[in-house]
BANU-677820 format. One record per residue (C-alpha): residue number from 1; residue in three letters; x negated, y negated, z. Coordinates in pm, whole numbers. Example, Ala and Ser with C-alpha at 12.3 -4.5 7.8 and 13.67 -1.06 7.14 Angstrom:
BEGIN
 seq type      u      v      w
   1  ALA  -1230    450    780
   2  SER  -1367    106    714
//
This chain:
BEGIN
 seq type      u      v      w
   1  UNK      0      0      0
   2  UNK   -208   -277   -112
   3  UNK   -139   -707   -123
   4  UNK   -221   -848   -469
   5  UNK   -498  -1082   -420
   6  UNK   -250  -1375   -494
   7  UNK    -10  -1352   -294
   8  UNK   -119  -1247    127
   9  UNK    198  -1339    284
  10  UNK    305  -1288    627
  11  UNK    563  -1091    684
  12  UNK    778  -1269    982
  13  UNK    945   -909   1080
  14  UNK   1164  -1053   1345
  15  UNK   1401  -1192    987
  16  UNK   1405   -844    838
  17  UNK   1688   -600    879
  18  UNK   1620   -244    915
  19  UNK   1619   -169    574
  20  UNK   1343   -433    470
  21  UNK   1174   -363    727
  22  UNK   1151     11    633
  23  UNK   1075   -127    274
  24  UNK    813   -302    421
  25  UNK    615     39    593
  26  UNK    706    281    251
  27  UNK    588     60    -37
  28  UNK    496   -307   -144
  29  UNK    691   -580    -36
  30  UNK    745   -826   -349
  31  UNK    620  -1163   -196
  32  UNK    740  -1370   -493
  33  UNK   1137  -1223   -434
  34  UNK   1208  -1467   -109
  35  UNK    894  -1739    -75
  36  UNK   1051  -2107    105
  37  UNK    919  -2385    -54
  38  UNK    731  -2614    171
  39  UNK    887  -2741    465
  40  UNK   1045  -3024    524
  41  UNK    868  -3080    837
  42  UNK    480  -2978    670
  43  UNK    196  -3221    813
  44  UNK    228  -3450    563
  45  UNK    611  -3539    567
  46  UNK    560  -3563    983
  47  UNK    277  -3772    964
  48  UNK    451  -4038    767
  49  UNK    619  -4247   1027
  50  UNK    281  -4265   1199
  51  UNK     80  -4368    936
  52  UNK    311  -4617    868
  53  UNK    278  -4769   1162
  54  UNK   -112  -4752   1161
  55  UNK   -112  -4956    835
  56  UNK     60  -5279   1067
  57  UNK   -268  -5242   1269
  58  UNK   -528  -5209    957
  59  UNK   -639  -4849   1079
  60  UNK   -634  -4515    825
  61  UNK   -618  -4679    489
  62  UNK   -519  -4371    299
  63  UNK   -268  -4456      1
  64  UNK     37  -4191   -107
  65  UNK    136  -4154    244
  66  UNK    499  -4156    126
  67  UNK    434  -3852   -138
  68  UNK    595  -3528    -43
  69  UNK    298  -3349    -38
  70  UNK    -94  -3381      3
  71  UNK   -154  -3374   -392
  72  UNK      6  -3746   -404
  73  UNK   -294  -3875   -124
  74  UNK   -560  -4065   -267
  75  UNK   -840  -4320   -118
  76  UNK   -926  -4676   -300
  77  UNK  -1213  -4856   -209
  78  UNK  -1023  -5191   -341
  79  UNK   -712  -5098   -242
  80  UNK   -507  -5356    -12
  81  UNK   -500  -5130    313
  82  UNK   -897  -5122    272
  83  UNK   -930  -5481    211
  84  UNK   -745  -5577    498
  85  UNK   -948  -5273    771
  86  UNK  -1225  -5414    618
  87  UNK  -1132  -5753    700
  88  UNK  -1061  -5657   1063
  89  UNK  -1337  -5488   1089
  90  UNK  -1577  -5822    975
  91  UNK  -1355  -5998   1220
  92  UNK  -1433  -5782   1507
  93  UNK  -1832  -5796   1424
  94  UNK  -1803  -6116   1371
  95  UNK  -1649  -6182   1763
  96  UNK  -1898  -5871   1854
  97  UNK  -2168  -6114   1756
  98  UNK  -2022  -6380   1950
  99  UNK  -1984  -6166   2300
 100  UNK  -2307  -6145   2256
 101  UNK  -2434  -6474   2260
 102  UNK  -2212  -6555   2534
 103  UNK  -2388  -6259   2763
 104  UNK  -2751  -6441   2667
 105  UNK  -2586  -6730   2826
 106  UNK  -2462  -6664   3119
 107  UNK  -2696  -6367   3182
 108  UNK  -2592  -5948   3199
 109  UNK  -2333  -5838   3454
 110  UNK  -2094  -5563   3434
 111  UNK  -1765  -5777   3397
 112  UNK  -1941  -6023   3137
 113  UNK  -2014  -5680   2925
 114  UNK  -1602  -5612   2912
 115  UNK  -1529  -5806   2605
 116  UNK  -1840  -5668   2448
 117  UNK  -1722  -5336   2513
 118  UNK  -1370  -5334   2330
 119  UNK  -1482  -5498   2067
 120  UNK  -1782  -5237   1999
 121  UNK  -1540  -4980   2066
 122  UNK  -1314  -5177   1752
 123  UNK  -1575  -5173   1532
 124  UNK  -1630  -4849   1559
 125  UNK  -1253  -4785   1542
 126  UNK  -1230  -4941   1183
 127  UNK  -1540  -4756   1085
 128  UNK  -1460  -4407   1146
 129  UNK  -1092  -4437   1040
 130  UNK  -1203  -4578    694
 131  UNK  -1448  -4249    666
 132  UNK  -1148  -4084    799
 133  UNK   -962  -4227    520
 134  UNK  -1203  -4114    256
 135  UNK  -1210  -3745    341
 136  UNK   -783  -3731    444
 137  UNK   -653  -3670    122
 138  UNK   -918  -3306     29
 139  UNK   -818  -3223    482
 140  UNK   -490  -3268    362
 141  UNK   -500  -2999     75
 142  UNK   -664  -2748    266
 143  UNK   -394  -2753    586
 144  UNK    -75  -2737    323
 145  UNK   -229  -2408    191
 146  UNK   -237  -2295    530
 147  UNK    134  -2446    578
 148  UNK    244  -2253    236
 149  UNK     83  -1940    311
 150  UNK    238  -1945    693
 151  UNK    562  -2044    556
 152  UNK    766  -1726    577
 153  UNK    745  -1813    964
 154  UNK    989  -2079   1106
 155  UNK    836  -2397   1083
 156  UNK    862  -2637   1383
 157  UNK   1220  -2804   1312
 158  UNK   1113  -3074   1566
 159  UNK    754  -3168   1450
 160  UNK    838  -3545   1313
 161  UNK   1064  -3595   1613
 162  UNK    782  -3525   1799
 163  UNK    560  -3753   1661
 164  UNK    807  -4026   1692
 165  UNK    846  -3951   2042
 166  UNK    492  -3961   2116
 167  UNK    369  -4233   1896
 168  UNK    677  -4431   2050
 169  UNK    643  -4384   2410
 170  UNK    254  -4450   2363
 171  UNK    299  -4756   2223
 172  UNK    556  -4914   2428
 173  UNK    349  -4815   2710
 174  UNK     33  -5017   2561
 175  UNK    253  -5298   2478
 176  UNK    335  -5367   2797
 177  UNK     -1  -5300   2926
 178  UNK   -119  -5570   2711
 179  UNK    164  -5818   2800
 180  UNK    146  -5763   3131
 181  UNK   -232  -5834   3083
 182  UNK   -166  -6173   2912
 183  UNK     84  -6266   3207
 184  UNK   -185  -6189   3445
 185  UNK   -475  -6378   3259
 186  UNK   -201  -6669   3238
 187  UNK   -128  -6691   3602
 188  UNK   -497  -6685   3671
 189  UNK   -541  -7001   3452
 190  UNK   -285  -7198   3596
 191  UNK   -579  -7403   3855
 192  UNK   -762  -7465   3457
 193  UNK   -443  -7699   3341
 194  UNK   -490  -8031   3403
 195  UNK   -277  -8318   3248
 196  UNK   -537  -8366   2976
 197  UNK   -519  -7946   2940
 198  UNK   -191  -7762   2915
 199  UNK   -170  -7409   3035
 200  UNK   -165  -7275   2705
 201  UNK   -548  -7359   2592
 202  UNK   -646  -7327   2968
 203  UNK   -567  -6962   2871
 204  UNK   -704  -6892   2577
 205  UNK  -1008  -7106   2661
 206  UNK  -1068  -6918   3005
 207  UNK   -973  -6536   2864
 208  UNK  -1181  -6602   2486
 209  UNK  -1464  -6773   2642
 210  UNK  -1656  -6568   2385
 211  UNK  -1493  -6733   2112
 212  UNK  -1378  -7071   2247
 213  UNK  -1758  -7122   2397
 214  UNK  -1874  -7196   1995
 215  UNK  -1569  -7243   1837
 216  UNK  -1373  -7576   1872
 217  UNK   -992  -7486   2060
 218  UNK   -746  -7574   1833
 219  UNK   -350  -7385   1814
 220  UNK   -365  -7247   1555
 221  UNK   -680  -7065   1564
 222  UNK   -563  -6966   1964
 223  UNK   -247  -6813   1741
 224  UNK   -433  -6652   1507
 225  UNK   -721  -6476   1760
 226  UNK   -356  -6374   1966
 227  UNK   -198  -6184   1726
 228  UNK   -527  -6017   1600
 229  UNK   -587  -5931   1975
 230  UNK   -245  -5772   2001
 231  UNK   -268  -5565   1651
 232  UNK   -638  -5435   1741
 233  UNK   -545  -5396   2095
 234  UNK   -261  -5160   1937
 235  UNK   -516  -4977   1701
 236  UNK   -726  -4934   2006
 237  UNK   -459  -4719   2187
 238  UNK   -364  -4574   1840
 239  UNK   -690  -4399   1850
 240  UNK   -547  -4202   2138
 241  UNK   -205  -4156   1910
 242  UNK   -391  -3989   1639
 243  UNK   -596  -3709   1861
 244  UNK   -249  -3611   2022
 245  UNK    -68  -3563   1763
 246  UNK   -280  -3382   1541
 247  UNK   -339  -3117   1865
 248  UNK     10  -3123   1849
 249  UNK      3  -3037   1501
 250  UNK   -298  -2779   1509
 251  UNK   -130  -2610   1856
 252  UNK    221  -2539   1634
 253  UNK     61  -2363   1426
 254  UNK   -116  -2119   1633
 255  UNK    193  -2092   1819
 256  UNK    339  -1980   1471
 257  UNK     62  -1723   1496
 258  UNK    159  -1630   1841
 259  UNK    510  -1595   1822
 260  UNK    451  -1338   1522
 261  UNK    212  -1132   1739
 262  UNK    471  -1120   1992
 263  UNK    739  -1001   1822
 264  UNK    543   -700   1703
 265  UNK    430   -687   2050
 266  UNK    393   -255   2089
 267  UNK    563   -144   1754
 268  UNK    339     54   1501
 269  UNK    219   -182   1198
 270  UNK     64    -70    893
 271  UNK   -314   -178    801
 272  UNK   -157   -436    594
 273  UNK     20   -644    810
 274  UNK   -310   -677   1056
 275  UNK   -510   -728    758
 276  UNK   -311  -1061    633
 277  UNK   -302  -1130   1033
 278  UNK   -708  -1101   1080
 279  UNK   -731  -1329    706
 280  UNK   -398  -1579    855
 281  UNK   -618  -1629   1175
 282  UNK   -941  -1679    960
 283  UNK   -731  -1939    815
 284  UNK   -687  -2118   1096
 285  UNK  -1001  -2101   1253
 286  UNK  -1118  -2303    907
 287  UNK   -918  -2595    886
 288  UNK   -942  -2620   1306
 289  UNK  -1337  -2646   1231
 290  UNK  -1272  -2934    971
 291  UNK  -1009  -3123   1156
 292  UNK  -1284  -3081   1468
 293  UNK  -1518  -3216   1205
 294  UNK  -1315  -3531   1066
 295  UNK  -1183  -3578   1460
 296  UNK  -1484  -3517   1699
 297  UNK  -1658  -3896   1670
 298  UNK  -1257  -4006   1802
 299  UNK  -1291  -3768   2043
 300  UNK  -1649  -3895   2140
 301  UNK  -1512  -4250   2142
 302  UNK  -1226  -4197   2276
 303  UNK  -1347  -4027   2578
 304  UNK  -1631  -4271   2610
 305  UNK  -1404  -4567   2611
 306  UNK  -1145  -4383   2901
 307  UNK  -1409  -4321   3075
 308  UNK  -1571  -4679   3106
 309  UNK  -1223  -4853   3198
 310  UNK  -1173  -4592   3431
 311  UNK  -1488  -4678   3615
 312  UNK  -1423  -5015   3549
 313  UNK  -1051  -5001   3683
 314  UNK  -1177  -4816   3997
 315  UNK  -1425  -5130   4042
 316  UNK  -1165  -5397   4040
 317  UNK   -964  -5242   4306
 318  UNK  -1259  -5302   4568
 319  UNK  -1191  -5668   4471
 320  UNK   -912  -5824   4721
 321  UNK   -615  -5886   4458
 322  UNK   -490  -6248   4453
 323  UNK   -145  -6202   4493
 324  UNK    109  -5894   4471
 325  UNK    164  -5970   4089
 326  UNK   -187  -5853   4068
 327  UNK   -157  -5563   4273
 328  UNK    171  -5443   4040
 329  UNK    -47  -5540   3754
 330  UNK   -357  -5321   3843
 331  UNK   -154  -4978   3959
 332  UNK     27  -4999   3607
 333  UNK   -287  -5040   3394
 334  UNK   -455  -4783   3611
 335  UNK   -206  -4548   3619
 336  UNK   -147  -4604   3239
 337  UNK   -507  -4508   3209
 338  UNK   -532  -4195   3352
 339  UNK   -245  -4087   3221
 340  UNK   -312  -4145   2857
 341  UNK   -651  -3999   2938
 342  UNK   -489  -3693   3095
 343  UNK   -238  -3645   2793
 344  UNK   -504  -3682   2532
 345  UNK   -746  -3395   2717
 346  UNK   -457  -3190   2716
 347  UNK   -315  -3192   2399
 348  UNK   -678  -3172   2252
 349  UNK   -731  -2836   2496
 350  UNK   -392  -2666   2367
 351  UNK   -533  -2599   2024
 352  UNK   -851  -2371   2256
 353  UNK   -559  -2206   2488
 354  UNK   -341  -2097   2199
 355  UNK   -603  -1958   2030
 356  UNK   -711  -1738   2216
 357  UNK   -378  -1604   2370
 358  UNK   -328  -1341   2128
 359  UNK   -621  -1142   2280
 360  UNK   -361  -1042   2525
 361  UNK   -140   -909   2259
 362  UNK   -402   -702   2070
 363  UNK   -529   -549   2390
 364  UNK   -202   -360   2361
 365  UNK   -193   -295   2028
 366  UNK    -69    126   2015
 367  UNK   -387    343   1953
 368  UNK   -138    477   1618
 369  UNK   -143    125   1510
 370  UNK   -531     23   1621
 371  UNK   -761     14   1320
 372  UNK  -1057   -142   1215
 373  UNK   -842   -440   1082
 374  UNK   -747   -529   1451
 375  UNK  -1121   -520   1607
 376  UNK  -1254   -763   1366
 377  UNK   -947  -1018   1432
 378  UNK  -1040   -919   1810
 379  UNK  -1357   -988   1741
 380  UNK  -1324  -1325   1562
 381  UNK  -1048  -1448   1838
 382  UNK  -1306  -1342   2138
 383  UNK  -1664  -1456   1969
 384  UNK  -1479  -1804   1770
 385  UNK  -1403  -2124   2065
 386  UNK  -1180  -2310   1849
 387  UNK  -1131  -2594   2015
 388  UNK  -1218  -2983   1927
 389  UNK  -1529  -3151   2032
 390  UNK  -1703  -3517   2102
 391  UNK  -1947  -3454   1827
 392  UNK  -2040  -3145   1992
 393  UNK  -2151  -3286   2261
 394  UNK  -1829  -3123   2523
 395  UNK  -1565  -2910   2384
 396  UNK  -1209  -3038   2495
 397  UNK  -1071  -2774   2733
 398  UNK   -970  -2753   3051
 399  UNK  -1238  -2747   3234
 400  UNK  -1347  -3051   3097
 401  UNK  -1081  -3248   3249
 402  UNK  -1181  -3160   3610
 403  UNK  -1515  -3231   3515
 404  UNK  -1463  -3612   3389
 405  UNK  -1231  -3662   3689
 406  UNK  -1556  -3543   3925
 407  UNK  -1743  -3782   3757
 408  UNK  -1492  -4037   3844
 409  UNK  -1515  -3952   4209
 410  UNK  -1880  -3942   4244
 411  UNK  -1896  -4297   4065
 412  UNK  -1600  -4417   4341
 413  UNK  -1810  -4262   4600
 414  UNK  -2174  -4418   4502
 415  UNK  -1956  -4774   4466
 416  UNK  -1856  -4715   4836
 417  UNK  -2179  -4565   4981
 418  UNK  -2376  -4829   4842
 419  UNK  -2152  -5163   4856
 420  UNK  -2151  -5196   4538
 421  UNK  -1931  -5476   4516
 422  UNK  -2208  -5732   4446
 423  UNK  -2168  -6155   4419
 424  UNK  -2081  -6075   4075
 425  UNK  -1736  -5923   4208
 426  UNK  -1668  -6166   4412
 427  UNK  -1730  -6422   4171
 428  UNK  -1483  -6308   3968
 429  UNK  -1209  -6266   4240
 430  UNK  -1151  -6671   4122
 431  UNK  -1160  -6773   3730
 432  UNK  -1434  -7031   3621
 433  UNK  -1253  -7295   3434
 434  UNK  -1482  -7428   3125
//
């Protein structure tokens, strides 16, 4: 009973009635007689309402996002979604630049390196997204032959709902992070208006000293620098967006995988049927190893970038906070934080647990049914750690969120020990008018 080398399908049991399924075991099954098209809810059709909303922030300039399938993605070096990340991303050099001459100025202290911080951490937003860009649409090919070749299974009816959801509660969440941000940096440059100086440039002039230190204040440059702050302050949590929901993505379909396994789970199956399994998981294990590729310097970033306003976070509350606005202020951002960070480690770590739950199941594969077929996709689940990475560096599982959360607590506990709440910090416990 052999496959023809063009067509492997697999065989989703659990919709056959007795008498397929007995087909099935006595002869060849004809792949070609019942084969879906592509479902409605494939990567590409689920990703569309996200990329959408990347494109009002100038991140993943990929163009035929609204094509039914990954044959209509392309990438254009002059196209208008380029030309505009590009221009963000000379923008957020430019103001890089800027931070930087402002730290010569005043001299290098761990609250004046803030501004230089998210706006390195932009730059290198808008870079790797435009490489991201360039190697999305060929990604994008490779996981809708997985999709087609996995669609005799029920696809996730749910999977663009999903993204919605998360995209959407994300987002909100960051919005009001970064209003509540602007309220706070307001209130704190209330003592900076004077009658010569209303409170609107006393903000912008005390919260973009970067800027505003070189550049004449004037309204509507403050608007301008505003809006570009809220948009890149947006593609900065989007960052986050994008690694969940593609482990979102990468975790259905192993559970796809799974649920097959399990409802075979101790019935005798021909060679066959473990054979397309073993070449089904192979398939997997592929495109997991390029999305780690296109993904892991996010990952690295994005972990990198937690980590520091973490630490950062954890510093400001051994400041006294100047009023209880503050103190509601700081718990939200903080607990915002963590959270996100929490949520991103594990989503990212459900694509290494799901692959390697159907050990389990072949452990009890019935010695009639074991074959040499089901030791190599054994082999391959037990010896392969699928599972994304920070540029190899740390594989996302776990494990590894205990570990960054030790980290945290040794760097509370060394701030403590060692009073490390310097002049600096109590410096900025009041805001310098300039």
């Amino acid at each position: 009973m052999e496959i023809p080398p063009d067509h492997n399908p697999v065989i989703p049991l659990y919709l056959l009635d007795k008498n397929e399924h007995k087909h099935f075991r006595t002869q060849h099954y004809d792949a070609n007689r019942k084969r879906p098209k592509l479902s409605s809810n494939s990567l590409q059709k689920a990703l569309r309402p996200v990329l959408l909303l990347a494109r009002c922030f100038a991140v993943f300039p990929v163009l035929g996002i609204q094509a039914d399938d990954a044959k209509g993605l392309h990438f254009d070096w002059f196209s208008k979604p380029m030309l505009l990340s590009l221009l963000f991303l000379t923008y957020s050099i430019s103001i890089d630049v800027l931070s930087i001459l402002r730290i010569i100025q005043t001299g290098l202290t761990y609250y004046n390196t803030v501004d230089f911080v998210f706006l390195a951490s932009l730059t290198c937003i808008y870079i790797i997204f435009i490489q991201l860009a360039s190697k999305w649409p060929k990604f994008a090919l490779e996981w809708e032959k997985v999709e087609k070749h996995m669609n005799t299974f029920a696809f996730s009816k749910n999977l663009e709902q999903k993204f919605k959801l998360l995209t959407f509660t994300i987002m909100v969440l960051a919005l009001i992070e970064h209003l509540s941000s602007v309220a706070t940096k307001v209130v704190d440059a209330l003592p900076c208006a004077t009658n010569d100086t209303d409170i609107v440039k006393a903000y912008f002039v005390n919260t973009h000293k970067h800027i505003f230190a070189f550049i004449s204040y004037s309204p509507f440059i403050a608007f301008g620098v505003a809006l570009i702050t809220l948009l890149m302050s947006c593609a900065w949590n989007f960052m986050d967006v994008f690694i969940i929901i593609m482990s979102a993505a990468m975790t259905e379909r192993f559970k796809q995988f799974n649920l097959l396994l399990h409802s075979v789970h101790g019935k005798i199956m021909p060679v066959t049927f473990w054979r397309t399994m073993r070449e089904t998981y192979n398939q997997l294990s592929c495109v997991t190893k390029l999305l780690d590729e296109l993904l892991s310097p996010i990952v690295l970033l994005s972990f990198a970038n937690n980590l520091y306003f973490i630490c950062l976070q954890l510093l400001n509350s051994l400041k006294p906070m100047a009023s209880t606005w503050h103190a509601s202020y700081f718990v939200y951002s903080f607990t915002y934080l963590v959270l996100r960070t929490i949520v991103v480690s594990l989503f990212a770590a459900s694509i290494y647990d799901q692959s390697k739950q159907p050990k389990t199941l072949l452990f009890c594969v019935p010695s009639e049914s074991y074959c040499t077929e089901v030791a190599r996709l054994l082999n391959q689940i037990t010896s392969d750690d699928l599972a994304l990475t920070g540029c190899r560096f740390f594989s996302v599982t776990r494990t590894l969120v205990l570990t960054v959360a030790g980290t945290i607590v040794t760097y509370e506990i060394v701030l403590v020990q060692f009073n490390a709440v310097s002049s600096d910090t109590r410096r900025n416990t009041t805001i310098t008018c300039l």
